[in-house]
C-alpha positions in Angstrom: 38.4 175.6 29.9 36.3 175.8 26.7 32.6 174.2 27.8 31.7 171.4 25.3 27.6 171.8 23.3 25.9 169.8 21.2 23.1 170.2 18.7 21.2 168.6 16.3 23.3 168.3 12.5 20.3 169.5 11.6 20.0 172.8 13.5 23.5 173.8 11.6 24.4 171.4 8.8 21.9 172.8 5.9 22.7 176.5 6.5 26.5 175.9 7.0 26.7 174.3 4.0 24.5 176.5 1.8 26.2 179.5 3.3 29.5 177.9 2.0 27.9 177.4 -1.4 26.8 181.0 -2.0 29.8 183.0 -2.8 31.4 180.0 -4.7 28.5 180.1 -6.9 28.0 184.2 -7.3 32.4 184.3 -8.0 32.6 181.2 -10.2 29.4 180.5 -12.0 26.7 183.6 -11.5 29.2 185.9 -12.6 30.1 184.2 -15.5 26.1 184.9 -17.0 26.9 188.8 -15.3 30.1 189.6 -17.4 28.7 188.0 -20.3 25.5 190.6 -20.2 27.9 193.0 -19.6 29.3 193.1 -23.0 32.2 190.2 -22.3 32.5 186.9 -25.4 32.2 183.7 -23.4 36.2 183.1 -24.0 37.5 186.5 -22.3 34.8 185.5 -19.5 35.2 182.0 -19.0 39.4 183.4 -18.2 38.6 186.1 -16.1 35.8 183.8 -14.0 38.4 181.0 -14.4 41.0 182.9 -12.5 38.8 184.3 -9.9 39.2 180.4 -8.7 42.4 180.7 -7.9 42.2 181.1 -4.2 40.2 177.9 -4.0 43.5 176.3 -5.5 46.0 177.6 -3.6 43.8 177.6 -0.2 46.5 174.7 1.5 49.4 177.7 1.8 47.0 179.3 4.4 45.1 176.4 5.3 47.2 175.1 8.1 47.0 178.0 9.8 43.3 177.4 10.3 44.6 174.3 11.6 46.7 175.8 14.3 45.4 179.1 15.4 42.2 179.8 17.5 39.0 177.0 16.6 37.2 175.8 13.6 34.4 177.1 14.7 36.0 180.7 15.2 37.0 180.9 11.5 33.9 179.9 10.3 31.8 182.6 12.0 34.5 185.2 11.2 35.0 184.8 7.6 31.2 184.4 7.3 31.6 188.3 8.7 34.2 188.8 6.3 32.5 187.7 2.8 29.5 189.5 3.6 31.8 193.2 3.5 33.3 191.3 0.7 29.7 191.2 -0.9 29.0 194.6 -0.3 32.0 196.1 -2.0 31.8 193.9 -5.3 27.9 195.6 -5.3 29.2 199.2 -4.9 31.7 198.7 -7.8 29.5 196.3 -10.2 28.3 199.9 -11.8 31.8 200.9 -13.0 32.4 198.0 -15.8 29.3 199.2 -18.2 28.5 197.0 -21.0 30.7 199.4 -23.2 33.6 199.9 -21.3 33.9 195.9 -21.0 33.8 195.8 -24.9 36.2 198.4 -25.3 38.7 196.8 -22.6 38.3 200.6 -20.7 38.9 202.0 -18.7 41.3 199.1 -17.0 41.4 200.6 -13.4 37.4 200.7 -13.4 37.4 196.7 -14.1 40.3 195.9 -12.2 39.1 197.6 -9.0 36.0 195.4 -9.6 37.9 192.2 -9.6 40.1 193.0 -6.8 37.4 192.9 -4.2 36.3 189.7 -6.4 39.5 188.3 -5.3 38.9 189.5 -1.8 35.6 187.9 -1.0 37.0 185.2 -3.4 39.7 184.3 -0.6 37.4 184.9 2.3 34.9 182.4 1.0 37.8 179.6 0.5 39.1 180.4 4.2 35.5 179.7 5.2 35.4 176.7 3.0 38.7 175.4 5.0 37.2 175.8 8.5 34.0 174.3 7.7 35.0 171.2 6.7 37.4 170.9 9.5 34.3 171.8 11.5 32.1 169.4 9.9 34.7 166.4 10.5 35.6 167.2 14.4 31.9 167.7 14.7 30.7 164.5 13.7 31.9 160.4 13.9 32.7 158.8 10.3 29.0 157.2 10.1 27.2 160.9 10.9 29.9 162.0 8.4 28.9 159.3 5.7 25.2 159.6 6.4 25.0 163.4 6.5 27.4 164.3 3.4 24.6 163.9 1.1 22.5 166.4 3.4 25.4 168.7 3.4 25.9 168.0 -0.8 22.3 168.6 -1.6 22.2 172.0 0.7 25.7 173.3 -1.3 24.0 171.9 -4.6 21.1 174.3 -3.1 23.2 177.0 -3.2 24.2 176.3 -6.3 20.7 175.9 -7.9 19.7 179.4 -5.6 22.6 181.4 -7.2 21.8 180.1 -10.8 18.2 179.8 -10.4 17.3 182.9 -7.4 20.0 185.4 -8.2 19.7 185.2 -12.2 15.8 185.5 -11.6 16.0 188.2 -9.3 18.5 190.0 -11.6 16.1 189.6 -14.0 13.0 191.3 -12.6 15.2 194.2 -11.5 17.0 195.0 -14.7 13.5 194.3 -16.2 12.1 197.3 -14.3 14.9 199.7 -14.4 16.4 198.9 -17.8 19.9 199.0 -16.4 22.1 195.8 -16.2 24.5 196.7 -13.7 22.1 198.1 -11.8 19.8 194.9 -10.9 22.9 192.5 -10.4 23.9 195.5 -7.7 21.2 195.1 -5.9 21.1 191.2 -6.4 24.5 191.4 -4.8 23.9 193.7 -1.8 20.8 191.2 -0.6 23.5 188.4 -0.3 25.4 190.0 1.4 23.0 191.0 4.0 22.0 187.2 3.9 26.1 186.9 5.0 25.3 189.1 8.0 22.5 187.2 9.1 23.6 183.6 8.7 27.1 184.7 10.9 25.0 185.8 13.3 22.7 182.8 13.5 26.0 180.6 13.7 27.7 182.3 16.4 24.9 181.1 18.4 23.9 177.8 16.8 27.1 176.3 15.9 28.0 173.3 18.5 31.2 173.8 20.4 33.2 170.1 20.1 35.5 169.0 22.9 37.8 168.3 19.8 37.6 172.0 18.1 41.0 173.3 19.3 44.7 174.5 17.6 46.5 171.3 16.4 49.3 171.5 19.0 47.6 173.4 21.8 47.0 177.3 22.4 48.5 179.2 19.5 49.2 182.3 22.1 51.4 179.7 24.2 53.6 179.0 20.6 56.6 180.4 19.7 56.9 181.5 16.1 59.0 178.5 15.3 56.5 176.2 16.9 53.7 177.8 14.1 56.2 177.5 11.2 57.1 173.8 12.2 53.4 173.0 12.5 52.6 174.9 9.4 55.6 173.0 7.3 54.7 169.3 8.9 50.8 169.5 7.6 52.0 169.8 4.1 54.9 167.0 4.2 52.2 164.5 6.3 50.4 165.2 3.3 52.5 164.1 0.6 53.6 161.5 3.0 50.3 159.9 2.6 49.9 156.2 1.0 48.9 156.4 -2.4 49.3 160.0 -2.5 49.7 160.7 -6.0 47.1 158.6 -7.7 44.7 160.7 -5.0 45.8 163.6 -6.1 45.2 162.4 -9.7 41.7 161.4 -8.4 40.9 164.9 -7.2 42.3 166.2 -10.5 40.5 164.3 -12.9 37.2 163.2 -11.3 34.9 166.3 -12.2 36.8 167.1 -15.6 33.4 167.0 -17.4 32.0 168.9 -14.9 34.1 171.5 -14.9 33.5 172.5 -18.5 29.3 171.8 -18.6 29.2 174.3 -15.5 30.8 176.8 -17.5 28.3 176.8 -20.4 25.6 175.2 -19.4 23.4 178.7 -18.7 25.3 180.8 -21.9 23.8 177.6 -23.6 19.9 178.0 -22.6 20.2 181.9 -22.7 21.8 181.4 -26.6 19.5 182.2 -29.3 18.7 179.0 -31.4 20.5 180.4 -34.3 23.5 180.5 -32.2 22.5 176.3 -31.2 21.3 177.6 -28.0 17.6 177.3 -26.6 16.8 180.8 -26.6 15.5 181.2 -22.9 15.1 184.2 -21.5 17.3 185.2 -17.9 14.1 185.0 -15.7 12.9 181.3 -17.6 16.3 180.0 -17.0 16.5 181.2 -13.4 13.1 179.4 -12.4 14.4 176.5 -14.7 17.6 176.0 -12.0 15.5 177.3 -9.1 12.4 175.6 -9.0 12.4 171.6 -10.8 16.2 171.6 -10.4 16.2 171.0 -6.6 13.9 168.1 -6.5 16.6 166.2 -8.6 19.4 167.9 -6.4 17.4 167.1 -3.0 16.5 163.4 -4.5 20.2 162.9 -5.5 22.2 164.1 -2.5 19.5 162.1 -0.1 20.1 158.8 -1.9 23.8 159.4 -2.3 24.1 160.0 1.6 22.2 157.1 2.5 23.7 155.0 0.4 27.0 155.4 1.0 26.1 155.2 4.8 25.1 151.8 4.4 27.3 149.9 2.2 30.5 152.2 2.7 32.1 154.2 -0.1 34.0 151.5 -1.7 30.9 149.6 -2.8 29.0 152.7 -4.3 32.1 154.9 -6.1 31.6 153.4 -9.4 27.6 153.6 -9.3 28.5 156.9 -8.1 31.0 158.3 -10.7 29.0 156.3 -13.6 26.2 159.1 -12.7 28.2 161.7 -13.1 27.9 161.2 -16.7 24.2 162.0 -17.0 25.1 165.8 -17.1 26.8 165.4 -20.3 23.8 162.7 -21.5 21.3 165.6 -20.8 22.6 168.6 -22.7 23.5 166.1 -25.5 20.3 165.7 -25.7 18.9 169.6 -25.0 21.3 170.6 -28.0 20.5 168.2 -30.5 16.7 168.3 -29.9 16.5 172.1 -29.3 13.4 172.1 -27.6 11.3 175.3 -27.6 10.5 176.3 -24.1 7.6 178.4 -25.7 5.4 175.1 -25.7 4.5 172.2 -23.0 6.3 169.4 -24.6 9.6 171.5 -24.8 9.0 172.6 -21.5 8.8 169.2 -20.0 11.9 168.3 -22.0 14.1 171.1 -20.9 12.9 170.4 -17.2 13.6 166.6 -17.3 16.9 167.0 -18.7 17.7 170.1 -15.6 16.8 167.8 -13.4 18.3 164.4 -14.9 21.7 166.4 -14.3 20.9 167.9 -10.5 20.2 164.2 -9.4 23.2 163.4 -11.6 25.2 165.5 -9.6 23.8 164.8 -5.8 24.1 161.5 -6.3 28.0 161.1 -8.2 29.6 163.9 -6.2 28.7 162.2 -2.7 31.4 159.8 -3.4 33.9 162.7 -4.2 33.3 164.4 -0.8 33.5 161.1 1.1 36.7 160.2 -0.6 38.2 163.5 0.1 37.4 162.6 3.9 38.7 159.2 3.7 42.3 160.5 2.3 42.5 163.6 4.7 41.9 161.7 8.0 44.4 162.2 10.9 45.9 164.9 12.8 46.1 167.5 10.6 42.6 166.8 9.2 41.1 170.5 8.4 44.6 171.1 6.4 44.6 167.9 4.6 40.9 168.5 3.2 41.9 171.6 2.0 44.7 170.0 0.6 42.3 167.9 -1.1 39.7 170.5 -2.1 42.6 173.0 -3.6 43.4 169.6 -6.0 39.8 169.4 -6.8 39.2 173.7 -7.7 42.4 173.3 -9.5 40.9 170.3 -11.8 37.7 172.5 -12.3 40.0 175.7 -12.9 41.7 174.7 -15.5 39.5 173.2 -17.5 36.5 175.7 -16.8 39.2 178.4 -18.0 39.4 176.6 -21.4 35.8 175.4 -22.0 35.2 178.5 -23.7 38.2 178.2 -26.2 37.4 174.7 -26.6 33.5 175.2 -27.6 34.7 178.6 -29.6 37.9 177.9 -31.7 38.4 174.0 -31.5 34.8 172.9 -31.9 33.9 175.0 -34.6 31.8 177.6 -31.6 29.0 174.6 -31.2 27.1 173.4 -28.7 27.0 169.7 -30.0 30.3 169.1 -30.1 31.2 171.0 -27.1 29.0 168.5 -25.3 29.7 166.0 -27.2 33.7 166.3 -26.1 32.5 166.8 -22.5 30.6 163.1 -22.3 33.9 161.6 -23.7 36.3 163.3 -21.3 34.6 161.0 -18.8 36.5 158.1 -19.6 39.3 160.3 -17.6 36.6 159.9 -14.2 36.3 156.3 -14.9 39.4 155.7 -15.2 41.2 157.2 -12.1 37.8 155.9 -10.4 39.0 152.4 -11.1 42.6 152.6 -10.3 41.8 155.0 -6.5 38.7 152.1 -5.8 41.0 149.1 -5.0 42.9 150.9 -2.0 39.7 152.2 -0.6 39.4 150.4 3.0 35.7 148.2 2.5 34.8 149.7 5.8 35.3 153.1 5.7 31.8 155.2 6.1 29.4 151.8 6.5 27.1 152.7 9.0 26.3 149.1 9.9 29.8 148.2 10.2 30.9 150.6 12.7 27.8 149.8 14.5 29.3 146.2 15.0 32.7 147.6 15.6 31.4 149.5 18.9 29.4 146.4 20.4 32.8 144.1 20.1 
């Protein structure tokens, strides 16, 4: 019989979660500003990084069997293995797309070999994401759950803010010094990979080991097939079973629409030259732009988020929450219409307010996403239901990340203003499935104080 440890959320919470956030971040985001140096326009880039989220979308046709063969925990520390060989093979065959090859759409194979390991790692890092939110919600009550989200936000947001701040900077300095592209983002990729290799091995020690961790149904080596396949079929009909179902699932579609297209631009934006309505930035000023200032907003955010939320529940604080969100949009409004030049103070202090306006934005409105997602996937079949949940949510940020570029490029006239402009209206989609999702959230659910009370009845 498996022997039941504990630790301290702290001891595993930040890493897990900023380990989780890495690869999402290079694949999605980081490699968006990589192609883009490499010779690609920002529409053929925006589609090839806008597929490469595919496996986060269509995670729930494997997630269940997360659910029902070998532990949370077991998956976590083995995909962690997994995206750091992942890591190592997109660095070997970064050198093969060159800047001119890209532009000429040859060779095909060179490219395509690139983006098949992409897709690898790419589904390694979305298994990973699966098991560790199972992990996370066997390995802690509702009220650690509610009070630690924002911790566990603010360390993804980390990751976030590392890979667009750290990894770009880092690029930077190496293509700075050896004058080839390819070359600096290959290195850049080989030190997170080793960072992979590391972090698996500091969780197979570190990582608790809860009572609850176990195969939904019992020991997977004690199941027939047809046990497996009616397990794997009943976590996606108790999905679609659930209450309210589809105005959930229009919830997780619609609630980081805005996002999804600011994310997308945002760097290509500060990188731009101010001809082009950009700010002109160079790699390494943007880099310590997202890595540096950018986390105190992130850090701030999250906290708050967490703590709030823990002590008045999510129903009270999703529309504070989701009216935040908008302050993303509200800051590069501002950034392109201004145009700030980074090469003196006030421009400086500008360009850092508004990065970290839209970090705290973020910390702050997306605590109410995560907890929601929680809230709708609780019950047996948890770790298959989040992912459930989460494939809804990559699938909203998909789609309209994979058309941000034609949007800003042939329907917007190829401006900034208006892009952003568009973005800060396509909020009134958030507030509005906000509003209709808020009424059948149960008062109770992730109040701190209220569960407190609960146990002493």
């Amino acid at each position: 019989m498996k022997t039941e440890t504990k630790r301290n959320p702290w001891a595993w919470i930040p890493s897990l979660y900023f380990a989780q956030g890495i690869p999402f971040i290079f694949i999605n985001m980081v490699t968006m500003v990589l192609f883009t140096q490499l010779g690609m326009s920002e529409t053929d880039a925006t589609l090839y990084t806008g597929w490469l989220y595919l496996p986060w979308v269509i995670k729930p046709f494997w997630g269940p069997i997360v659910d029902i063969v070998r532990t949370k925990r077991w998956w976590t520390v083995t995909m962690q293995i997994c995206v750091a060989v992942g890591l190592a093979a997109i660095a070997f065959t970064l050198p093969l797309p060159n800047k001119e090859e890209i532009a000429n759409g040859l060779p095909v194979n060179a490219f395509m070999l690139c983006l098949f390991f992409y897709f690898i790692t790419a589904f390694c890092s979305a298994t990973h994401d699966i098991a560790s939110d199972g992990f996370y919600m066997i390995a802690l009550n509702t009220s650690e759950q509610s009070m630690f989200v924002g911790i566990r936000s603010t360390f993804y947001r980390c990751a976030n803010v590392f890979g667009q701040g750290g990894l770009v900077i880092l690029a930077g300095i190496i293509q700075t010094q050896t004058g080839d592209v390819a070359l600096g983002w290959k290195y850049t990729v080989i030190i997170c990979a080793v960072f992979f290799a590391i972090v698996s091995i500091y969780h197979a020690f570190i990582l608790p080991t809860p009572a609850a961790d176990k195969a939904v149904g019992g020991d997977a080596k004690k199941k027939s097939v047809g046990d497996i396949v009616k397990e794997f079929s009943g976590s996606f009909v108790t999905f679609f079973q659930k209450k309210h179902v589809l105005l959930a699932m229009l919830f997780m579609l619609l609630y980081r629409l805005p996002e999804a297209q600011v994310v997308k631009l945002c760097q290509p934006f500060l990188l731009a030259s101010r001809d082009a309505g950009g700010l002109g930035m160079t790699q390494t000023e943007v880099g310590f732009a997202y890595g540096t200032l950018a986390i105190i907003g992130l850090t701030i955010g999250g906290i708050i988020g967490g703590i709030c939320a823990s002590r008045g529940g999510l129903r009270k604080w999703i529309w504070p929450m989701a009216l935040a969100t908008s302050l993303n949009c509200v800051a590069y409004i501002i950034l392109s219409n201004v145009q700030p030049s980074y090469g003196d103070f006030a421009g400086q202090m500008l360009i850092y307010s508004a990065i970290v306006l839209e970090q705290f934005a973020y910390g702050f409105g997306f605590t109410a996403f995560m907890l929601y997602m929680m809230y709708f996937a609780d019950g047996p079949y948890k770790t298959s239901h989040y992912a459930i949940c989460t494939a809804f949510m990559a699938l909203g940020m998909m789609l309209p990340g994979m058309a941000a570029g034609f949007i800003k490029e042939e329907m917007l006239g190829n401006s900034y203003i208006n892009f952003f402009w568009w973005v800060l209206a396509c909020n009134f989609a958030t507030w509005a499935v906000t509003a209709l999702v808020r009424r059948h959230i149960d008062p109770k659910y992730g109040a701190k104080e209220v569960e407190a009370k609960e146990e002493k009845k």
